[in-house]
C-alpha positions in Angstrom: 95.7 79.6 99.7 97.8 78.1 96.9 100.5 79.8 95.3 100.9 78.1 92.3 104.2 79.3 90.4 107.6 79.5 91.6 108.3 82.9 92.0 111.1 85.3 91.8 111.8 84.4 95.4 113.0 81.2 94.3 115.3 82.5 91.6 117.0 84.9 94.2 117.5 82.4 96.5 118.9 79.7 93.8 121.8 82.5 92.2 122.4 84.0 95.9 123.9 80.2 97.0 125.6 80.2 93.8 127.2 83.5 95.1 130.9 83.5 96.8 130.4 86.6 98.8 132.9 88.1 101.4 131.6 89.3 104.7 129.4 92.2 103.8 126.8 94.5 106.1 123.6 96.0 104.4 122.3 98.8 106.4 118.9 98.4 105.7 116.0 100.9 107.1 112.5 100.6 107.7 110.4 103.3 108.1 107.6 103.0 110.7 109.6 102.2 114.0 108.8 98.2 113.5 109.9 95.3 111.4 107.1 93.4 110.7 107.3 89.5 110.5 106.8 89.5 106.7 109.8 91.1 106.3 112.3 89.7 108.9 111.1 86.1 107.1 112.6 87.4 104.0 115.5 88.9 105.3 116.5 86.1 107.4 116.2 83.7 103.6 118.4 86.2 102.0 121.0 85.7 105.0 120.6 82.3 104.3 121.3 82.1 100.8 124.5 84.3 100.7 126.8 83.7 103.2 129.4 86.4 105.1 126.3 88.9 104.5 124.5 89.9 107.7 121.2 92.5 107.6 121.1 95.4 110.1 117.7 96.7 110.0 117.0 100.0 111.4 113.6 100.5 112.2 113.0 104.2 112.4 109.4 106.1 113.3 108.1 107.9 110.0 108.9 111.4 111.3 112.0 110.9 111.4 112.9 108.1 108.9 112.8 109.7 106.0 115.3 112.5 106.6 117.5 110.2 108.3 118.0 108.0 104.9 118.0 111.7 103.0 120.9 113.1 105.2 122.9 110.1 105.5 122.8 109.6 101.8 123.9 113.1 101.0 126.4 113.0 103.6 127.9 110.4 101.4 126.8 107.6 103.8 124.2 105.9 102.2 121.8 103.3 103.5 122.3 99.9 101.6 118.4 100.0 101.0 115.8 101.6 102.5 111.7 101.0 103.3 110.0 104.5 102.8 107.3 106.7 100.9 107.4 106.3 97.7 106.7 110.3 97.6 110.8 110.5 98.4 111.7 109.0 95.6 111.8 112.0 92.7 114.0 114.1 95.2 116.3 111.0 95.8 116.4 110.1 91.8 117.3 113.9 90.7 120.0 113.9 93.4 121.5 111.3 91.9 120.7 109.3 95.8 119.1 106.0 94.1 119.3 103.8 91.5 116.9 102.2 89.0 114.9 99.5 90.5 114.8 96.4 88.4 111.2 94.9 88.9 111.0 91.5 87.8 108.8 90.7 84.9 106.6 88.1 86.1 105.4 90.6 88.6 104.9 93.2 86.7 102.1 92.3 85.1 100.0 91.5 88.3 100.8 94.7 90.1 97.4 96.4 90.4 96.3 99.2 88.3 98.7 102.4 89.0 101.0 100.9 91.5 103.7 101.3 89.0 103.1 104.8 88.4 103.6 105.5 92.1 107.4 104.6 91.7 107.6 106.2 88.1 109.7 109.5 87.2 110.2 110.3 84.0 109.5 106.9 82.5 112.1 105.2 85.0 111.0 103.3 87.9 112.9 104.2 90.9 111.5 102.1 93.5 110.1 98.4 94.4 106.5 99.3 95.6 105.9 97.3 98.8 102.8 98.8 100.6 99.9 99.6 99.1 96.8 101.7 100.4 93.2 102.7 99.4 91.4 104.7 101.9 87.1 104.2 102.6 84.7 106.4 105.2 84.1 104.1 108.2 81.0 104.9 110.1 79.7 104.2 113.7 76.1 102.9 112.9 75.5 103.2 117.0 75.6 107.1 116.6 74.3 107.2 113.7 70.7 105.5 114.5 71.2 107.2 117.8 71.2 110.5 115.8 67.9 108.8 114.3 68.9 108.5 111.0 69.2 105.1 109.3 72.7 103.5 108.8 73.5 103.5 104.8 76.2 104.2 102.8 75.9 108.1 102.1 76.4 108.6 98.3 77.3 112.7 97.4 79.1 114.6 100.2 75.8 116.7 101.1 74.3 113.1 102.0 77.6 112.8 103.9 77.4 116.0 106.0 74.1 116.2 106.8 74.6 112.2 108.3 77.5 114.1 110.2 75.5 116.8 111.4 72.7 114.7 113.1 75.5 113.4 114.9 76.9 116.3 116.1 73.5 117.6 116.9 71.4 114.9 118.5 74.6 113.0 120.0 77.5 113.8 122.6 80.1 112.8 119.7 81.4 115.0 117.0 79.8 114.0 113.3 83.4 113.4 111.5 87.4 113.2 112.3 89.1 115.4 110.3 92.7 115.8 110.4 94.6 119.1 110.4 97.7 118.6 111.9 101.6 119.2 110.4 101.7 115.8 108.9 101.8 114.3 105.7 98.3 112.7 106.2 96.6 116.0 106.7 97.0 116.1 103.1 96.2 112.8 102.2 93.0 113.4 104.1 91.9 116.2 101.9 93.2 114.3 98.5 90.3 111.6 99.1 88.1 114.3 99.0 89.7 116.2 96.1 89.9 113.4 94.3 86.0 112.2 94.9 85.8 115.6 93.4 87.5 115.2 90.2 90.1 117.4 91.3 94.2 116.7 90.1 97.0 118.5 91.6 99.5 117.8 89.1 98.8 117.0 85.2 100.5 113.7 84.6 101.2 113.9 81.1 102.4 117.8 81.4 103.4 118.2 84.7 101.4 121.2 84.9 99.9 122.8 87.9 96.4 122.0 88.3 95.5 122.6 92.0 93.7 126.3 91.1 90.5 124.9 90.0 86.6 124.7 90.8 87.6 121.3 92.0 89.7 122.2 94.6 87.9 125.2 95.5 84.9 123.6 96.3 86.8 120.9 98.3 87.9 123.4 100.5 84.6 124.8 101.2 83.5 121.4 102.0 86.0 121.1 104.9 84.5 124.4 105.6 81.3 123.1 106.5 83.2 119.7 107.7 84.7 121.7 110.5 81.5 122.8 112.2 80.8 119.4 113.1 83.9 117.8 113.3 86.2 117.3 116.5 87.2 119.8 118.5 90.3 121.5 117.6 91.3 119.4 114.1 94.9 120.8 113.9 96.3 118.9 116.7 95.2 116.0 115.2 96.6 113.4 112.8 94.7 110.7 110.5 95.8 107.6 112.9 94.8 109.9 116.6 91.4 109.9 115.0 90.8 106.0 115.5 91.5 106.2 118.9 88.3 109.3 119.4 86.4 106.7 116.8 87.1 103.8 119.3 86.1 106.0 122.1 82.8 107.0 120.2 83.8 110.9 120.3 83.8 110.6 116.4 81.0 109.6 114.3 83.1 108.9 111.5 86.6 109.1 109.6 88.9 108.4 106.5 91.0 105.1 106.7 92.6 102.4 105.3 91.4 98.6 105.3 93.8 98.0 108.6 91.4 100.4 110.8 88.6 97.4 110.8 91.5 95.2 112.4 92.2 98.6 115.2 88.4 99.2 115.9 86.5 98.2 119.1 84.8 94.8 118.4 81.2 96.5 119.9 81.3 99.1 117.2 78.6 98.9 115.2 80.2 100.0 112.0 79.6 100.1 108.3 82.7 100.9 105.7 81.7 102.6 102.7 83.3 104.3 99.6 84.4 107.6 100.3 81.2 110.0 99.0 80.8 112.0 95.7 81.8 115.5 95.0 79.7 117.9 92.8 81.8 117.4 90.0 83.3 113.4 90.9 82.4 110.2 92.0 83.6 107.9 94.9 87.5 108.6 95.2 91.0 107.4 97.4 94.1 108.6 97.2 96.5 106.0 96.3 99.4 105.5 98.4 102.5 103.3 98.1 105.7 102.6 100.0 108.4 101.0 98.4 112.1 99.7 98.9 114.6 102.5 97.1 118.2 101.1 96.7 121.1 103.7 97.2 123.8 104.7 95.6 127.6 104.2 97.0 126.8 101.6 99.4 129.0 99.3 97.5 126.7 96.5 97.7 124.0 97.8 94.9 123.8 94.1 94.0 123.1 92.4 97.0 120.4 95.0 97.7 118.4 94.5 94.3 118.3 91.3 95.1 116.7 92.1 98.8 114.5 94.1 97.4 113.4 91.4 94.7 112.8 89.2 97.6 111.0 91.5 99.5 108.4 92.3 96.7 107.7 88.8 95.1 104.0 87.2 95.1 104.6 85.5 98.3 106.3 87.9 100.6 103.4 90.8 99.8 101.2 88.3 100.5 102.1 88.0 103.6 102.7 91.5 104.2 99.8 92.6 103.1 97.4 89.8 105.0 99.9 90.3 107.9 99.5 94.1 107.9 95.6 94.5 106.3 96.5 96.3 103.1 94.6 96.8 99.8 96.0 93.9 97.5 99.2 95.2 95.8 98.9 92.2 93.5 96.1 90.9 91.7 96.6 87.5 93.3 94.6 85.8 91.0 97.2 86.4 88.3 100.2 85.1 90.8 98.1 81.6 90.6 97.0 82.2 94.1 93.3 80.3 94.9 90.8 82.6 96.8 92.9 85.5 98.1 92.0 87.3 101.0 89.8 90.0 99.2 88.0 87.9 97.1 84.1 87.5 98.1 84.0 89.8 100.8 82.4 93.5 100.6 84.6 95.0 103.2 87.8 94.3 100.9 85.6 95.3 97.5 84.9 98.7 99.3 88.8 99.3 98.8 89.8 97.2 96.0 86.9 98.9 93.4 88.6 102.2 94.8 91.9 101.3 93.0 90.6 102.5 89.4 89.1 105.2 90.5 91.7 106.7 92.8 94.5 109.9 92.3 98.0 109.6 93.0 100.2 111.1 95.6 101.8 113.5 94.0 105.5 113.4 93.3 107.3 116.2 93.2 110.7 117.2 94.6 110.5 118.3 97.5 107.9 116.9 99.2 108.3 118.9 102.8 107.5 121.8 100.4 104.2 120.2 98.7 103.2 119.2 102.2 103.3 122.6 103.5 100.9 123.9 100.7 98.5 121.4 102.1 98.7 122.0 105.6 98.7 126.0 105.1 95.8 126.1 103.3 94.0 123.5 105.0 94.4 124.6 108.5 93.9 128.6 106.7 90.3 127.3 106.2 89.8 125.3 109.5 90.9 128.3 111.8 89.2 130.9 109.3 92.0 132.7 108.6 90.8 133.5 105.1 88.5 132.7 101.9 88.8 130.1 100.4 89.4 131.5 96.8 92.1 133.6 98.5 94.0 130.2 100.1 93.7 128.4 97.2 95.2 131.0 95.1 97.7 131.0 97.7 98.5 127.4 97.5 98.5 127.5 93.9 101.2 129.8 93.8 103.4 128.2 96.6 102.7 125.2 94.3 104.3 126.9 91.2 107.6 127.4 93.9 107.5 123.6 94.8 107.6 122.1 91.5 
């Protein structure tokens, strides 16, 4: 790899040693209970440039991050900058919690298609996007041709099912992971699949409610039939407990991102596909950013835009995302980087060509709230508590409540 501009990086790191700066502290926390090399590299450059000013980095697991950096913020404590979902970001910007972010215009134009929009409220951008996913069906072709069906690509979700029911039938594994538990990714589970269906929750243009729809409806009855050959018990499980009953071969199959291949048992024989059509869609994936938000009252608002910058210039996602086996953020190509990681191989096409075709995650105020409309009428239809035109008219109203 080449990279062959000087990049915003550079620029921050030239005015920060032209910088007299007293002895300052940015509280800065990272969601996910790690710091990852990518980012210590950068933060350990920004130390360097501006002396007296010292990075403590909180890393925090994600089910509790997020309301730590929300509590201490309205408590009138904010962190200096924070790494989080970019679904936060409305509730911090209308509570006056955030500031504008200040992207830098020679990166603009390489982010990938609707990585902007992830961040966007209202025509402002409120956060630096910094982690970027696409999500694809991985299948065990072991079970699969043990089930005695041929290992391809299955292209409408009837295809899919019936694929998933040869496992479950002919096989001591389950057919598919689904995830049902009271986590965020029990709804981003079921948005792949909405969206493969041509489904929208929210009008972007309007803002308008759009989850009670044919699109959704039949969705829902598709995790209907899902559940008879799925794992036992989908509530209690989450989107990243399903690798480990993949690994374990108690799964057939399951919605991931592009890091699973990297988490996977080397003797799986496994093929990674698009996630399949809907009646009314094509091949669909949520799309899924995290992204630095800088806070207000910290006192150092600055110093922290230029952190951020740092942290989201052409080089440091390209580590990131290498280092951490994300979708591309970046069109690298644009960034004057030769032969990036993606480029030529079909494992990283199956997620890249999933980028135009995918549906946001919707941003709303309160998310907790949005979340729960998910989970409730998801797990509703997994422990057949109720119809599925009656849950989705539920959810469509507790919808109208969230927005």
């Amino acid at each position: 790899m080449r990279h062959l501009k000087t990049l915003a990086l550079g620029t921050a790191v030239v005015v920060g040693s032209a910088m007299s700066v007293q002895a300052q502290e940015l509280h800065f926390i990272m969601c996910g209970g790690e710091i990852r090399d990518a980012d210590q590299t950068v933060v350990d450059a920004f130390e360097s440039a501006n002396d007296g000013v010292t990075v403590n980095i909180e890393a925090v697991p994600w089910g509790t991050c997020q309301d730590k950096s929300l509590t201490l913020a309205a408590a009138g404590d904010p962190p200096s900058i924070a790494y989080m979902g970019s679904r936060t970001l409305r509730q911090l910007a209308v509570n006056d919690l955030i500031v504008p972010a200040t992207i830098n215009d020679d990166t603009r134009g390489a982010y990938q298609p609707g990585i902007l929009n992830t961040v966007t409220v209202e025509g402002t951008e409120w956060g630096y996007p910094r982690a970027f996913s696409t999500k694809a069906l991985y299948i065990n072709c072991g079970l699969v041709e043990a089930a005695g069906m041929a290992c391809s690509a299955p292209g409408t979700w009837d295809e899919m099912y019936d694929m998933a029911k040869a496992i479950n039938d002919s096989t001591e594994a389950a057919g598919v992971g689904l995830a049902g538990k009271d986590f965020d990714n029990t709804m981003h589970q079921f948005l792949n699949y909405l969206y493969s269906n041509g489904g929208v929750v929210i009008d972007p243009v309007t803002g308008e409610n759009k989850l009670n729809s044919s699109n959704t409806r039949e969705t829902l009855a598709f995790y209907e039939r899902l559940v008879s050959v799925a794992q036992e018990g989908p509530t209690a499980w989450e989107r990243s407990q399903l690798k480990d009953l993949y690994n374990d071969g108690k799964i057939g199959m399951y919605i991931d991102g592009p890091w699973g291949r990297g988490q996977h048992n080397d003797d799986i024989n496994e093929i990674v596909v698009p996630v399949p059509a809907g009646p009314q869609g094509g091949n669909g994936t949520i799309l899924i950013t995290d992204s630095i938000a800088v806070f207000k009252g910290s006192g150092h608002e600055d110093l922290a835009h230029q952190l951020a910058g740092m942290l989201t210039t052409g080089d440091s996602q390209y580590a990131l995302d290498t280092e951490w086996g994300l979708t591309p953020i970046f069109d690298y190509a644009k960034l004057g980087f030769d032969s990036p990681y993606y480029e030529g191989d079909d494992f990283w096409q199956v997620f890249v060509n999933g980028i135009g075709v995918g549906g946001p995650e919707p941003l709303v105020e309160d998310f907790k709230s949005l979340q729960s409309v998910f989970t409730n009428m998801i797990q509703g239809i997994i422990l057949a508590d109720d119809t599925v035109d009656n849950l989705v008219d539920i959810a469509a109203e507790e919808l109208d409540d969230a927005l």
